[in-house]
DRENDOMAR-447877 format. One line per 4 residues: number of its first residue (from 1); their letters; for each residue x, y, z of C-alpha. Coordinates in steps of 0.1 Angstrom, whole numbers. Layout:
BEGIN
NUM	a	X/Y/Z | ...;
//
This chain:
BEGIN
1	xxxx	0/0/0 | 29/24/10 | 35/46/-14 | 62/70/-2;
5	xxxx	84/65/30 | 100/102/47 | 116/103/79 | 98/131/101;
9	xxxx	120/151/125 | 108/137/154 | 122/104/152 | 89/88/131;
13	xxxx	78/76/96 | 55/88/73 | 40/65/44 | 13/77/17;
17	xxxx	-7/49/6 | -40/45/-15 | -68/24/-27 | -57/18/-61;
21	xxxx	-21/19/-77 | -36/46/-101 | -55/75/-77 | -36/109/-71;
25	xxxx	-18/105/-37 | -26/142/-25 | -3/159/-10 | -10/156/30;
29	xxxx	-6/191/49 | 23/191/74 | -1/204/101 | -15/170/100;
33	xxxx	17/148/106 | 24/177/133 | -10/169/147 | -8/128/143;
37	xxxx	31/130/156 | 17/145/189 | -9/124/196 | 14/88/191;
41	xxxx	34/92/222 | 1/98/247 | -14/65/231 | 19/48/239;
45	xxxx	38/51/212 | 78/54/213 | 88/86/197 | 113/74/173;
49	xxxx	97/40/162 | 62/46/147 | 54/47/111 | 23/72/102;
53	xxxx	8/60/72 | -26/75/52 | -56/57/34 | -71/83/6;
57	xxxx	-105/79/-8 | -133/110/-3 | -154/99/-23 | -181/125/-43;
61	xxxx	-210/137/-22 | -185/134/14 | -194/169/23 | -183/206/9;
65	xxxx	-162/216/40 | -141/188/51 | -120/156/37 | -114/126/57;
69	xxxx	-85/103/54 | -74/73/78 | -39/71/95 | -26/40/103;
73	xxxx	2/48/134 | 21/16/136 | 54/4/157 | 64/-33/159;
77	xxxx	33/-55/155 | 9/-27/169 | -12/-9/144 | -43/17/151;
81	xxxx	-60/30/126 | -76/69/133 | -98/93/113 | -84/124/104;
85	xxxx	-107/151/92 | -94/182/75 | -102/213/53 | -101/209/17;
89	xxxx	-72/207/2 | -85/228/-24 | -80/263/-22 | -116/271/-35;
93	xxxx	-131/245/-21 | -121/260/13 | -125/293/6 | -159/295/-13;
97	xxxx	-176/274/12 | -165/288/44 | -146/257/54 | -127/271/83;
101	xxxx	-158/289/100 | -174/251/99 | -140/240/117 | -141/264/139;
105	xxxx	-171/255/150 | -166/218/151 | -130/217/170 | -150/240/198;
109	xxxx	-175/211/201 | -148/184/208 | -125/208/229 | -148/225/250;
113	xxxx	-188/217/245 | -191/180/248 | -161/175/274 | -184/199/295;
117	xxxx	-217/189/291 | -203/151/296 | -187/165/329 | -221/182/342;
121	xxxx	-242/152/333 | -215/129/354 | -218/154/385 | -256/149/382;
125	xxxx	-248/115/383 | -257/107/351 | -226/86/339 | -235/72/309;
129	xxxx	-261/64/280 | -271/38/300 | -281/60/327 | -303/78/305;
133	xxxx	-276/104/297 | -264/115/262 | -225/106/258 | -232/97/219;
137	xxxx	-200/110/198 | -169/98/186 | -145/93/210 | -127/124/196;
141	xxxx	-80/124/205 | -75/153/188 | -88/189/181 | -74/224/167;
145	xxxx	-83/252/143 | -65/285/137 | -83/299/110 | -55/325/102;
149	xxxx	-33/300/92 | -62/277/72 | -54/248/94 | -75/224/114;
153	xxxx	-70/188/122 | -101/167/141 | -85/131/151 | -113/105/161;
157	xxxx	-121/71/164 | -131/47/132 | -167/36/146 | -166/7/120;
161	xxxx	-142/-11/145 | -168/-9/170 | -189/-24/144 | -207/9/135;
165	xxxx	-225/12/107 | -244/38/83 | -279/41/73 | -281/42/34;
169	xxxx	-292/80/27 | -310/65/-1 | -336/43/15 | -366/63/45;
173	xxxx	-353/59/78 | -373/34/94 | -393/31/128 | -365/16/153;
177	xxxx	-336/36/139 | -359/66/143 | -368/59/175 | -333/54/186;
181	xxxx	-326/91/173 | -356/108/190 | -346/91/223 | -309/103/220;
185	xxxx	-320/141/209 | -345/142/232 | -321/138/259 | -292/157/241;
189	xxxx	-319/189/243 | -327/182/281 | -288/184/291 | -286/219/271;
193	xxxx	-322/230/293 | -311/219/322 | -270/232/321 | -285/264/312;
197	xxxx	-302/268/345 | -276/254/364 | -246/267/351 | -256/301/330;
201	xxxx	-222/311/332 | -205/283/317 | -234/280/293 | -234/312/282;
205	xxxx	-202/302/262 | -223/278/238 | -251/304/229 | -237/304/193;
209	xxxx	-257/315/161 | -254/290/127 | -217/296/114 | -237/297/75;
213	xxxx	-260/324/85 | -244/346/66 | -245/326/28 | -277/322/29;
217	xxxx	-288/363/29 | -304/377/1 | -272/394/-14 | -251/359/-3;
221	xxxx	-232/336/-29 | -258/312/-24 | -288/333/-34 | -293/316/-72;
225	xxxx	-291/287/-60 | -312/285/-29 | -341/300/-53 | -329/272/-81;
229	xxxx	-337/245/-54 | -370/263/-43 | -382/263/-79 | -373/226/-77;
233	xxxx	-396/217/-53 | -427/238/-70 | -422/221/-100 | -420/189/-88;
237	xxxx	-459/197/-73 | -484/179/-103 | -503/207/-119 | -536/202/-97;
241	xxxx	-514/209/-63 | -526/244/-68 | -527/254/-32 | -492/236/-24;
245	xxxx	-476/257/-53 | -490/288/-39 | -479/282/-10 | -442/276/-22;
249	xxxx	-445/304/-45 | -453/326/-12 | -424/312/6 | -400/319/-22;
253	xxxx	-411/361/-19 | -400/351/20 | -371/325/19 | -342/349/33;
257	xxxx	-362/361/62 | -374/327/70 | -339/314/71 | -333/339/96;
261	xxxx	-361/337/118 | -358/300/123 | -323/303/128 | -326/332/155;
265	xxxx	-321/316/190 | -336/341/204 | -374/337/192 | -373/305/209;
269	xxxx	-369/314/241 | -369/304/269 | -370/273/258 | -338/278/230;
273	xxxx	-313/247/231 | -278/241/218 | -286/220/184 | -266/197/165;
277	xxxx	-278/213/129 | -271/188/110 | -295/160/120 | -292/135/86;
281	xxxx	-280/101/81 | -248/108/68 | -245/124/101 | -249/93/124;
285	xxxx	-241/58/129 | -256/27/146 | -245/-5/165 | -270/-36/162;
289	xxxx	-277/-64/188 | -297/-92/170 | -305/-69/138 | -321/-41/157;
293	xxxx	-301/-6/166 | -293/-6/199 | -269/23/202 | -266/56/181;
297	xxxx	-235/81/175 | -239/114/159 | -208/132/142 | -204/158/122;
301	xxxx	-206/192/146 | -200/216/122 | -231/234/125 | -237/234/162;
305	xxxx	-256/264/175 | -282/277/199 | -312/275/186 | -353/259/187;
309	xxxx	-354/221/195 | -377/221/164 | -350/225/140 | -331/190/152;
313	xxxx	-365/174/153 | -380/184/114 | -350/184/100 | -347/149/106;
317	xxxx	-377/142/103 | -387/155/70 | -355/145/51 | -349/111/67;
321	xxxx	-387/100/70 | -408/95/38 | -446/107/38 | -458/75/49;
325	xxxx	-441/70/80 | -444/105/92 | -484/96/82 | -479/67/105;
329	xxxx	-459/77/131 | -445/115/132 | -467/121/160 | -454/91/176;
333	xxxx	-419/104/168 | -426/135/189 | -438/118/222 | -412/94/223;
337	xxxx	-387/128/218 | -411/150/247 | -407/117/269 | -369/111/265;
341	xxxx	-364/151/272 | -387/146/303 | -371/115/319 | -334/134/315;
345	xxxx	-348/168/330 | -358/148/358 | -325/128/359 | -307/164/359;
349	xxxx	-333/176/387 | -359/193/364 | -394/190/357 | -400/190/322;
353	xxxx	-431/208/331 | -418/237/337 | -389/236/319 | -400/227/287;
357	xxxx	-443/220/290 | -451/199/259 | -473/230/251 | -444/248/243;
361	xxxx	-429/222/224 | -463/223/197 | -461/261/202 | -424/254/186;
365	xxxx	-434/236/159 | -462/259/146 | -433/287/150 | -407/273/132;
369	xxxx	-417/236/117 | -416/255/81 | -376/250/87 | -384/213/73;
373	xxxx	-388/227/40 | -356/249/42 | -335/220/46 | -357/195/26;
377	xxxx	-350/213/-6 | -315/209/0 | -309/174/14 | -342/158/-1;
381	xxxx	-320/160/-38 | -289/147/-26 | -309/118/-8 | -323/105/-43;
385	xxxx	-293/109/-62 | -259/84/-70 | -229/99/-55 | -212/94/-88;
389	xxxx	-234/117/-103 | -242/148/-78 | -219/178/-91 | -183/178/-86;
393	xxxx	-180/199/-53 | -143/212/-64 | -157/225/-99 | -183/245/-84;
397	xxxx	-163/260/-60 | -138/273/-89 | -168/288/-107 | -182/308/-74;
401	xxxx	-149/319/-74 | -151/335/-107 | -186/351/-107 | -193/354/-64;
405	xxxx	-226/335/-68 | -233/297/-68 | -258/292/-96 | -261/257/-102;
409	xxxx	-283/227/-77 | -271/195/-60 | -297/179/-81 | -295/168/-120;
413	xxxx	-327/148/-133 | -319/112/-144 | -345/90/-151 | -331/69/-117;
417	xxxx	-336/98/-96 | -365/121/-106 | -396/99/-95 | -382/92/-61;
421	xxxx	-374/130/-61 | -407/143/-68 | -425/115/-45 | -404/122/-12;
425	xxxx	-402/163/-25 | -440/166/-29 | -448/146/2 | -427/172/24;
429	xxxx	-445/202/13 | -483/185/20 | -472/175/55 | -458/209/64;
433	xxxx	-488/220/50 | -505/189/67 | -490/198/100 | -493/236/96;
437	xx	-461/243/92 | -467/263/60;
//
């Protein structure tokens, strides 16, 4: 596999390797051999015998603002194998879509967010998922950004070896893996309540808007194509959906203030929560005990922020589910979320009904449930089509580079993609409507 061999200057090796003899062995930042080099001795490695080697293969569709690659540190017969997740190596890529602000972001989460709201659950006495706590991330070795310098390295654990596996983004999410993800949000949201009652000060640090506000503006890079993807979803509407594509045609007059007001923590309060943001199936894992999930880790931080509860809960919910299982069991979904949140609060020394009544909670969703159709019209397309043949991420970047604006969508229509586009598409915008969301 090894490519290349270079003695470092600290007494180890580094090797390139890849897939296949013929893929382009990038060129690895020296930050991240820094980063890797440090963290070898505190998992008992001997400075001066280990080998570093790397595993390439992003594939198309991985995500705008990061890369991952493996390292494999070895010495003797000992050999562990760590994800490394960086910016992009290309220059546009990480300029044009604000790579560094999302690793920013994402290296506080692992330094500073999750060590501490891990630390207040355990003084609550809450030590583990077990005891009805949320402690569902990566085990994470590593963390730094300085976004001067266009450098961040995130070093965590390879879930597969812990048997770990990913939901195909293709298929609806189905009733137990669903289940398993309301449970854990539900409590995640009841630490953030409860922490910010008990410890305002330390909170206070985590009350963060969404690091993306400012592309999606009116006058941002991303204005053609947000409105490119909104006329997506009216025309996938049939002809006779005459209220559903007024509706959409209403929203489009509206889109740039709604991104705002759902993304402004402070409408929601007092009952605003530190989100995730990100809440897809690209964006967690799962561990099975006799075929059914028993155990759920979410990743990706990038877009943490403080924020309604909603936008975790209908984000998920609308891109993951199809319109027959939210027909069948949204309203399900949203009990077994209110109940997790209650048992925690309670755990935590809170009663959910005060905290958080579930009054508020449907008071939320009226509010801000119209946030399902923000993200929908973004993930919904990506959902339904190949990897091989969503847009090349690096290309685009080069051309909003040239003209400031991003004018092309996720989404081209094959004849493999469009009817399940259109189907899970049109079914969002009835249930919001549905729901009353829109």
């Amino acid at each position: 596999m090894a490519d290349t061999v270079a003695t470092n200057g600290h007494g180890g090796q580094h090797q390139q390797g890849t897939k296949k003899q013929d893929d382009a062995v990038p060129e690895l930042p020296k930050y991240l051999y820094a980063a890797l080099e440090k963290l070898a001795p505190e998992e008992g490695f001997t400075d001066g015998k280990f080998t570093i080697a790397f595993d390439f293969g992003s594939s198309k569709g991985d995500g705008f603002v990061g890369q991952m690659f493996k390292a494999i540190i070895s010495e003797g017969e000992r050999k562990e194998a760590y994800l490394c997740k960086i910016p992009p190596l290309d220059d546009a890529r990480r300029e044009q879509f604000h790579a560094m602000t999302a690793f920013a972001r994402e290296a506080l989460v692992y330094e500073r967010f999750l060590p501490a709201i891990y630390k207040f659950q355990r003084e609550k006495g809450i030590a583990s998922a077990q005891d009805g706590g949320f402690f569902n991330t990566p085990r994470c070795y590593y963390a730094h950004c300085d976004e001067e310098q266009a450098q961040s390295v995130i070093i965590m654990e390879d879930l597969r070896l812990r048997d770990f596996t990913m939901w195909n983004k293709h298929n609806p999410i189905d009733y137990d893996h669903a289940r398993l993800f309301m449970t854990h949000i539900g409590r995640f949201h009841a630490v953030s309540l409860a922490m910010k009652r008990d410890r305002p000060q330390e909170f206070e640090q985590f009350k963060l808007p969404n690091p993306f506000d400012p592309i999606v503006e009116a006058d941002g890079p991303f204005r053609n194509m947000i409105l490119s993807q909104l006329q997506m979803v009216i025309d996938a509407l049939d002809e006779q959906d005459t209220m559903e594509r007024a509706k959409m045609e209403q929203l489009k007059l509206e889109i740039f203030d709604e991104f705002q007001r759902c993304g402004n923590g402070a409408l929601a309060e007092p009952y605003t929560v530190v989100g995730h943001g990100d809440c897809w199936t690209n964006n967690m894992m799962f561990r099975y005990k006799d075929g059914k999930p028993e155990e759920i880790i979410l990743f990706d931080w990038q877009v943490m922020r403080y924020v309604t509860p909603v936008q975790d809960l209908v984000y998920f919910s609308f891109c993951c589910m199809d319109a027959p299982f939210r027909r069948k069991h949204y309203e399900e979904m949203c009990d077994i979320y209110y109940q997790s949140l209650s048992n925690t609060l309670a755990k935590l020394g809170h009663d959910a009904r005060e905290v958080f009544p579930r009054s508020a909670l449907d008071e939320q969703f009226q509010t801000f449930g119209r946030y399902a159709i923000l993200m929908a019209m973004f993930l919904v397309p990506m959902m339904c089509t190949k990897n091989e043949e969503l847009p090349d991420i690096e290309a685009m970047a080069q051309r909003m580079k040239q003209t400031h604006q991003l004018e092309e969508s996720f989404f081209k229509a094959t004849e493999s993609n469009q009817d399940a586009y259109r189907k899970r598409m049109s079914g969002v915008v009835k249930d919001c409507i549905r729901y009353g969301y829109l």
